[in-house]
C-alpha positions as CSV (number, residue, x, y, z in Angstrom):
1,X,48.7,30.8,-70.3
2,X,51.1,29.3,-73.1
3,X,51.8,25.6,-73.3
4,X,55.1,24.5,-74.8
5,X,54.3,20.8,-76.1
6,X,57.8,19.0,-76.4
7,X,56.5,16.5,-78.7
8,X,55.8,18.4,-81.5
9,X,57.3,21.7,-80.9
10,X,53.9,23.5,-81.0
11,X,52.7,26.8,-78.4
12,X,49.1,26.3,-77.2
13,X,47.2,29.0,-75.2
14,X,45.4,27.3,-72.3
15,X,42.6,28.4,-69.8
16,X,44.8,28.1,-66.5
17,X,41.3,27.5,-64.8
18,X,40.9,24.7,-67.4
19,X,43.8,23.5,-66.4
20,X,43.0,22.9,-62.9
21,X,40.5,21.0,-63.4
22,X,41.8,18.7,-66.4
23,X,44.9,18.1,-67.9
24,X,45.1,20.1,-71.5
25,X,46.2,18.6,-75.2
26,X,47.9,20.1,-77.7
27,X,45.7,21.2,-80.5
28,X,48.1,20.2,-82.9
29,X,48.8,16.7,-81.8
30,X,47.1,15.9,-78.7
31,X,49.8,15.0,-76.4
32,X,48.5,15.6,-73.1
33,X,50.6,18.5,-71.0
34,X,51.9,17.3,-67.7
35,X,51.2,20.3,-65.9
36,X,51.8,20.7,-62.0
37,X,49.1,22.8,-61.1
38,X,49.5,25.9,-63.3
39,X,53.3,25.1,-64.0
40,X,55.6,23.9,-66.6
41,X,58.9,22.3,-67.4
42,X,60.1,23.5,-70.3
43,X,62.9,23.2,-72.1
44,X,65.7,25.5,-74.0
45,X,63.5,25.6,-77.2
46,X,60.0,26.0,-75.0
47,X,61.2,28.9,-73.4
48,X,62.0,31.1,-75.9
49,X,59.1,30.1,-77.9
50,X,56.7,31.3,-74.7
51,X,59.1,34.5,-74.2
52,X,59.0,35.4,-77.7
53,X,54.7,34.3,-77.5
54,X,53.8,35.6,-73.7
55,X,51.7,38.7,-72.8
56,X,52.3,37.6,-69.3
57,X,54.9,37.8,-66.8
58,X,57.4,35.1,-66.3
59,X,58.2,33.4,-63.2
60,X,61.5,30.7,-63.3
61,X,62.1,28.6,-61.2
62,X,65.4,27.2,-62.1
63,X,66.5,24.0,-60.0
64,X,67.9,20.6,-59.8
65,X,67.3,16.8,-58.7
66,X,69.8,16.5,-56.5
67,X,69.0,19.9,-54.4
68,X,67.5,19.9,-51.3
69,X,66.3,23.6,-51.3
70,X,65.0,22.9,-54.7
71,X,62.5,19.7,-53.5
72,X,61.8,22.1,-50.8
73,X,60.7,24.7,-52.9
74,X,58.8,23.1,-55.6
75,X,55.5,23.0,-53.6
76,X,55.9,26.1,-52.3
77,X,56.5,27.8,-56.3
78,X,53.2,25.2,-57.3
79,X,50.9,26.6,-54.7
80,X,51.6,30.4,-55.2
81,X,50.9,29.2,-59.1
82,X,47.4,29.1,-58.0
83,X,47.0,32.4,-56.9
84,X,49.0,33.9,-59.7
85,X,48.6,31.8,-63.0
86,X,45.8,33.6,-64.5
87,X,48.3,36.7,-64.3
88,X,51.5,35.1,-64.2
89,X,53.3,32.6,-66.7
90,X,54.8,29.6,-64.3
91,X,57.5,27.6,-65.8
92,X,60.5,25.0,-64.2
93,X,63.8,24.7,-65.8
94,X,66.1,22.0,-64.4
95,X,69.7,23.6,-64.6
96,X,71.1,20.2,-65.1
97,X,69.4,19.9,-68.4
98,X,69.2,23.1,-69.4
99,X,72.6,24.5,-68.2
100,X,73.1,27.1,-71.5
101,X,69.5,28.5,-70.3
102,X,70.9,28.6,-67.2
103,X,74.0,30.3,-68.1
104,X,72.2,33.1,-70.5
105,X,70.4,34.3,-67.7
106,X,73.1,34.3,-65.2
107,X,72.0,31.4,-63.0
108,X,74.8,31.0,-60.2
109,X,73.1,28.9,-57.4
110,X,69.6,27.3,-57.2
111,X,67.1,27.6,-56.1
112,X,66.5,30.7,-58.1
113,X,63.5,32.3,-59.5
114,X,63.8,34.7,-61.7
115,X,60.8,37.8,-63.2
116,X,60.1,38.4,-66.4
117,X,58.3,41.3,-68.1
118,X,58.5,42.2,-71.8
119,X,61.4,39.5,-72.5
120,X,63.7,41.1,-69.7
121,X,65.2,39.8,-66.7
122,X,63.2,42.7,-64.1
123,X,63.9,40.8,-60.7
124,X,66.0,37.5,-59.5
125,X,65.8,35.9,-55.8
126,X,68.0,33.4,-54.8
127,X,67.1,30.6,-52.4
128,X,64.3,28.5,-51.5
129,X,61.3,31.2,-50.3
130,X,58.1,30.1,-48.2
131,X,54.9,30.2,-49.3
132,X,54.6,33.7,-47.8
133,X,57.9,35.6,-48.9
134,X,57.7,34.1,-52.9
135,X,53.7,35.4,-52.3
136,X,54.7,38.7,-51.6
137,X,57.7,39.0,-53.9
138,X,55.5,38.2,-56.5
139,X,52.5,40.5,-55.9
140,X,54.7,43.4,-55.2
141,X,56.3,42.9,-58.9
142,X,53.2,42.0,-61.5
């Protein structure tokens, strides 16, 4: 898994079990990463250091303070991280800040999550899944 530290710009591989158990520092700097279980906020510059760096998939949730779905659906996107981040890279971009992100990968409404593989958009889902549906979506796409 690929950590994005925002206070000095540097990408860190971390052991997602690691991760669960302790919170992970930069090896550059040692700024601890405020991780969510197995996922991150990142930023503009954060995400296109971990596309251009990632082996892994990419799961996106993009979202927003002031949604409802979206406070509904964090939890649900943090637990299925457990099941998938040794497989799956788990990031959260908050459209408000982030709105040119947003807009380069064609992000409409929110909740969204979007997949991807190999630095391409492969799948997009609008709307605030269960624990369940986002389980499945995933599994039947990595």
């Amino acid at each position: 898994m690929l950590c994005f530290c925002h206070s000095c710009s540097a990408v860190n591989r971390i052991n997602p079990s690691d991760a669960q158990e302790k919170a992970p520092i930069c090896g550059k700097c040692q700024t601890e990463f405020n991780l969510h279980d197995l996922v991150q906020e990142i930023t503009t510059e954060g995400f296109d250091k971990i596309l251009r760096n990632s082996k892994d998939p990419i799961l996106v949730d993009f979202w927003a303070e002031w949604c409802g779905p979206c406070q509904q659906y964090g939890p649900t996107f943090q637990m299925v991280s457990k099941e998938f981040g040794d497989r799956v890279q788990f990031l959260k971009v908050n459209t408000e800040k982030e709105q040119d992100l947003s807009a380069r990968l064609g992000i409409r409404g929110i909740p969204a999550t979007v997949l991807i593989k190999d630095s391409k958009v492969v799948d997009s889902v609008s709307g605030a899944l269960n624990y369940d549906q986002l389980r499945q979506w995933v599994s039947s796409r990595i």
